[in-house]
C-alpha positions in Angstrom: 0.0 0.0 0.0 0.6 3.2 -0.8 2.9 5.0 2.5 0.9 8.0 1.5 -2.5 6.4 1.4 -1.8 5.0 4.9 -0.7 8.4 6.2 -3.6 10.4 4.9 -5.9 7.5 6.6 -4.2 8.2 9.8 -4.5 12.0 9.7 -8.0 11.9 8.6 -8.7 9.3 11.7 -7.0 12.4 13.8 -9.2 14.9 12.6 -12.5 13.4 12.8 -12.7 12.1 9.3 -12.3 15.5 7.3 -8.9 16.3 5.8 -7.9 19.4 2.9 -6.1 20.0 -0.2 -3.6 21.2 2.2 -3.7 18.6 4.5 -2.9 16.0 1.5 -0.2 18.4 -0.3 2.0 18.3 3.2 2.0 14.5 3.0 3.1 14.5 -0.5 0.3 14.6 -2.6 0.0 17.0 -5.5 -2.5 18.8 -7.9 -2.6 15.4 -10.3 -2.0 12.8 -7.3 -5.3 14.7 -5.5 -7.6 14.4 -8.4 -6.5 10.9 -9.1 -7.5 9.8 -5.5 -10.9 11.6 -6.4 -11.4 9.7 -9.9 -10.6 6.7 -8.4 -12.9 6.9 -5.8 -10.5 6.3 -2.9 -11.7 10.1 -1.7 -14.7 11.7 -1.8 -14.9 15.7 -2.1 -16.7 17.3 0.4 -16.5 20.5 -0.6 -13.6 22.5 -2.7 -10.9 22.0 -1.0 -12.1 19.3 2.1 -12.3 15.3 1.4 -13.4 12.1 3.3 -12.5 8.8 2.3 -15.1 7.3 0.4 -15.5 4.1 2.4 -16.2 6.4 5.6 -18.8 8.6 3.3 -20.6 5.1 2.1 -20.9 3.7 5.4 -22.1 7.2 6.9 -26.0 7.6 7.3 -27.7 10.6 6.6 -27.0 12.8 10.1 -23.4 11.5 9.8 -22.9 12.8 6.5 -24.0 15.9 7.2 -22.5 16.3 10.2 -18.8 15.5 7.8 -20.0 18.4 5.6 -20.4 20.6 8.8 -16.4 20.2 9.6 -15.9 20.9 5.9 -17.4 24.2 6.4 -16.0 25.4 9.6 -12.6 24.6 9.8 -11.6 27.5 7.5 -14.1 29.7 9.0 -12.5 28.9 12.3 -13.3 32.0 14.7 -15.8 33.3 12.6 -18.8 31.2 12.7 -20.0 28.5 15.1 -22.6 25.5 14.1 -26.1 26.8 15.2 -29.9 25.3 14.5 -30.6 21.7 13.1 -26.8 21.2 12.5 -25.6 22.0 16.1 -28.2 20.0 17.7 -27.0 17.2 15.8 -23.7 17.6 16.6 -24.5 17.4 20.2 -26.6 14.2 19.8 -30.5 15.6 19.9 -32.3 12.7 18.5 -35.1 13.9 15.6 -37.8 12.8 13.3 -37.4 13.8 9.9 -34.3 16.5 10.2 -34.0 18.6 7.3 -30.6 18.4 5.9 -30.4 20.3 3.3 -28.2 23.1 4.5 -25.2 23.2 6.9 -26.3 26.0 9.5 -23.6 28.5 11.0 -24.1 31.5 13.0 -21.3 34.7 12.5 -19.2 35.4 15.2 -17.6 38.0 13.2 -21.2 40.3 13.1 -21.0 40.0 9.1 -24.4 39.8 7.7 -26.2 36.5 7.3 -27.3 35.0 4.2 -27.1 31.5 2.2 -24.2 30.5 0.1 -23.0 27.0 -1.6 -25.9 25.1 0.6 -24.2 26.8 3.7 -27.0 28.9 5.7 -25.6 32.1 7.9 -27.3 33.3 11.0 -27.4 36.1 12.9 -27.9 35.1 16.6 -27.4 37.2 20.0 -24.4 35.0 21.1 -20.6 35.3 21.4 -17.5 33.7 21.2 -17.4 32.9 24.8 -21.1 31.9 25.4 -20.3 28.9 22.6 -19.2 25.6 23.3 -16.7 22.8 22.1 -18.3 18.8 21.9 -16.0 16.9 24.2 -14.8 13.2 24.0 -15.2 10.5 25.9 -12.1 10.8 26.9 -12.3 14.4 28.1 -10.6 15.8 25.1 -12.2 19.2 23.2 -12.6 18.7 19.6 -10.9 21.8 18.0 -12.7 22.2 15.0 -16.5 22.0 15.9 -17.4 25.5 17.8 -21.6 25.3 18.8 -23.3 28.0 20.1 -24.8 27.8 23.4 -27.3 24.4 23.6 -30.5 26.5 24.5 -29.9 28.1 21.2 -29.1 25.1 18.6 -32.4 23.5 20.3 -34.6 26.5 20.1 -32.8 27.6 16.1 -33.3 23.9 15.5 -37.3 23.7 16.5 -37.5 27.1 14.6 -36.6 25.3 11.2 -39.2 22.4 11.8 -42.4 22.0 12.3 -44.9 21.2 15.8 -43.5 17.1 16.1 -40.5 17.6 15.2 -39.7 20.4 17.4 -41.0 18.3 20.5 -38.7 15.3 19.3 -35.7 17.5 19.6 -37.0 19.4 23.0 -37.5 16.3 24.6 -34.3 14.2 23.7 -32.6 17.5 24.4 -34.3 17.6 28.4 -33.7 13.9 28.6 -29.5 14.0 27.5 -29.3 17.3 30.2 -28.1 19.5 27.3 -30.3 22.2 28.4 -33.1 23.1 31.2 -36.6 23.1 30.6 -37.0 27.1 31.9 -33.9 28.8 30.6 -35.3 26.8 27.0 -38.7 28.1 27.6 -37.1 31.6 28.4 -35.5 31.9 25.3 -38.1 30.5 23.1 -40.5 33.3 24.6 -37.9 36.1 24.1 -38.7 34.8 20.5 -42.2 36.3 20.3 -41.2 38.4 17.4 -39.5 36.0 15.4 -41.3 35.3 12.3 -43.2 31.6 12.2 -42.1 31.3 15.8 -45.4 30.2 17.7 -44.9 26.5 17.1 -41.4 26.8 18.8 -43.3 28.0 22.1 -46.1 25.8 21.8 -43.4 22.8 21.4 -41.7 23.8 24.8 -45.2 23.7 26.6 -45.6 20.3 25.1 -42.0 18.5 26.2 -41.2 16.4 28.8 -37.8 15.1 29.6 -38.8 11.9 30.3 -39.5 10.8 27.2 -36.2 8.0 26.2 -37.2 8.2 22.2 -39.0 10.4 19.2 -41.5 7.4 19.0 -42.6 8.0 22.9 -43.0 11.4 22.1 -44.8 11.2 18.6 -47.8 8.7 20.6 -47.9 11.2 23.3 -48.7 13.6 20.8 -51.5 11.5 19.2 -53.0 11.1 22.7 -52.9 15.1 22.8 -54.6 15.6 19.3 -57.0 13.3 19.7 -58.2 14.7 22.9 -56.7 12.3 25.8 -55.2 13.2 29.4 -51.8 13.9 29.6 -50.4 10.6 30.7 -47.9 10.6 33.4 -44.3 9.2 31.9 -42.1 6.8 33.1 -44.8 5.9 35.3 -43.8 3.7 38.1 -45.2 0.1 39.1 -45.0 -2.3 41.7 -45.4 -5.8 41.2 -46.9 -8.2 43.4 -43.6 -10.0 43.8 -41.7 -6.7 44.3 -40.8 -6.4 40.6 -40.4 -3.2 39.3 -41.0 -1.0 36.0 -41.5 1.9 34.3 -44.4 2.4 31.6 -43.9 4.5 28.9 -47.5 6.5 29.9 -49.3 5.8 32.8 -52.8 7.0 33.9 -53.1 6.4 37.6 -56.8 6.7 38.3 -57.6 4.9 35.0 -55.5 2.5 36.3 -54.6 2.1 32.5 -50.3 2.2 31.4 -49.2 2.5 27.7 -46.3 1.0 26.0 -44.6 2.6 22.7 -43.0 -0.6 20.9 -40.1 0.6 18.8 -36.5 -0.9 17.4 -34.8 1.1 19.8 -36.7 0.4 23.2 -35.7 -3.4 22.0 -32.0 -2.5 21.3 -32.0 -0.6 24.7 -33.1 -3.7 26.3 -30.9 -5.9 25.1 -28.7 -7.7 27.6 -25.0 -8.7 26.9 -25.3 -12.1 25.3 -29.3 -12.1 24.7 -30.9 -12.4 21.3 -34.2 -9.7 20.0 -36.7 -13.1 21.0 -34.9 -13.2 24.4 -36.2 -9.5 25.1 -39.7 -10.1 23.3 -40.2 -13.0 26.1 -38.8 -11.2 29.0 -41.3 -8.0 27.6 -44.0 -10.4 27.7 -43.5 -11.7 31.3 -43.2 -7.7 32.1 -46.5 -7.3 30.7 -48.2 -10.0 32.6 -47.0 -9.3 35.7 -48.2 -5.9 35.1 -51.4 -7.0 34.4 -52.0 -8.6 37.4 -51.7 -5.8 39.3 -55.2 -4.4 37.9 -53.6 -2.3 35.4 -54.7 -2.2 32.0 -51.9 -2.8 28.9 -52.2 -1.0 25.6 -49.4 -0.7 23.2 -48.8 1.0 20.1 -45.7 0.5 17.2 -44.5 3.3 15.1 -46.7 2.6 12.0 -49.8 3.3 14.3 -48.3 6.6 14.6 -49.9 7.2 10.7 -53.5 6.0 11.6 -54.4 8.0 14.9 -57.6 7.3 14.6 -56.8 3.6 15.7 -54.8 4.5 18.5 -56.5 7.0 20.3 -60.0 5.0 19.7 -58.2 2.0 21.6 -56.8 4.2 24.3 -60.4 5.9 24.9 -61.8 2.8 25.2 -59.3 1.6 27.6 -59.5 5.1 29.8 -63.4 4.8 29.2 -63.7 8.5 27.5 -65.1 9.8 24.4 -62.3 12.0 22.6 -62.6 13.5 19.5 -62.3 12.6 15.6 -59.3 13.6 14.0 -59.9 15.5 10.6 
């Protein structure tokens, strides 16, 4: 193998992935050498100037790419910008439903205008240079290319660029990692009332809840909302006859009636060292009778239900014994 080849895969495992022309040209690599690597498909170009190597751009998903195309933007603005909206809450690990991706989004340090360039989007937001923040490893260790603005504001600028669901998604994985505080996020949002097409940013923060683990939980906690139902308690605890313990994903205590979102990633979370996806479905099922014999009442839901309301709020109702109304 090339030594180059293996040098640039070091360096580009050193910086995150991302690595430029001039990056390549201090190992060696010239104007023909660069373009070869391109046309051969060994590199992929980010942007003018910024590469990947195209086995880490195939294997990326969506977020991941874009979150590559984020340090191909920044690290020669370093100073004067910092990731803000939908592409700083990714970077700090929001979950979402349905982010748009589109556009990297930066807000200026430098108070330069804002504006949208070569699918790059520049904000202009109330923060400095020393209210921003730098994504740590696990190991303790700042990563020197990604600057964020403060959390409360990538969340909020986030919500802003989506609509009612999607915002709540992001509010409540943001509450349930501890990357910001319900009030000072409910603060901000509300020093927003100006802010054009902003409304469904402070509805979202009266609607979020920490305690919801996944977008799925809060998506069905949404349907039980639209179609009219008490606000279920989350995370509700219960005490089994035996002593066993759990937590229901909604709970209504004086219905005596619990809900259960079923999802690939409650089933992942679940899954013990050494156990197989039938191993959890069986201990899920014990769960769920032990429950039952308590005198509560079990309904689920899975994600595709999410698409028919109707259906799940009709066999909620019946379970809590209300009438709730029709969806249009």
């Amino acid at each position: 193998m090339d030594v180059r080849h293996q040098e640039i895969r070091q360096l580009a495992e050193v910086q995150h992935e991302v690595f430029t022309t001039a990056d390549a040209r201090r190992l060696g690599y010239d104007h023909r050498g660069i373009r070869r690597a391109v046309d051969r498909r060994e590199w992929t170009r980010l942007r003018r100037g910024s590469y990947v190597l195209t086995p880490v751009w195939e294997a990326a998903d969506a977020v991941a790419r874009h979150l590559l195309l984020a340090r191909a933007v920044i690290r020669p603005l370093a100073g004067e910008v910092a990731l803000s909206h939908i592409t700083a809450a990714l970077a700090l690990g929001v979950q979402t439903w349905g982010p748009r991706l589109a556009d990297i989004h930066v807000t200026r340090l430098d108070g330069r205008q804002g504006g949208h360039e070569h699918g790059v989007a520049h904000h202009e937001m109330a923060v400095t240079r020393s209210e921003c923040v730098r994504l740590r490893s696990d190991d303790g260790v700042d990563d020197a290319d990604l600057l964020i603005v403060p959390p409360a504001h990538a969340v909020a600028g986030a919500m802003l660029l989506h609509g009612l669901d999607q915002a709540v998604v992001m509010a409540d994985s943001a509450l349930f990692r501890g990357l910001v505080a319900a009030e000072p996020l409910g603060e901000l949002v509300e020093s927003w009332n100006r802010v054009p097409e902003s409304r469904h940013v402070r509805l979202a923060t009266r609607l979020m809840d920490g305690r919801a683990e996944s977008a799925g939980e809060t998506l069905g906690r949404l349907v039980f909302w639209r179609g009219g139902l008490p606000r279920p308690e989350l995370q509700m605890r219960v005490l089994g006859t035996s002593g066993q313990l759990a937590y229901t994903d909604y709970g209504w205590d004086e219905e005596r009636v619990v809900g259960e979102f079923d999802g690939k990633v409650k089933y992942l979370r679940s899954l013990r060292e050494g156990e197989s996806a039938s191993d959890v479905v069986i201990r899920e099922k014990q769960r769920e009778e032990w429950i039952v014999e308590t005198g509560l009442v079990v309904r689920r839901l899975v994600w595709s239900e999410l698409f028919t309301p109707n259906v799940v709020v009709e066999r909620f109702a019946r379970a809590l014994r209300i009438r709730t109304r029709t969806f249009a």
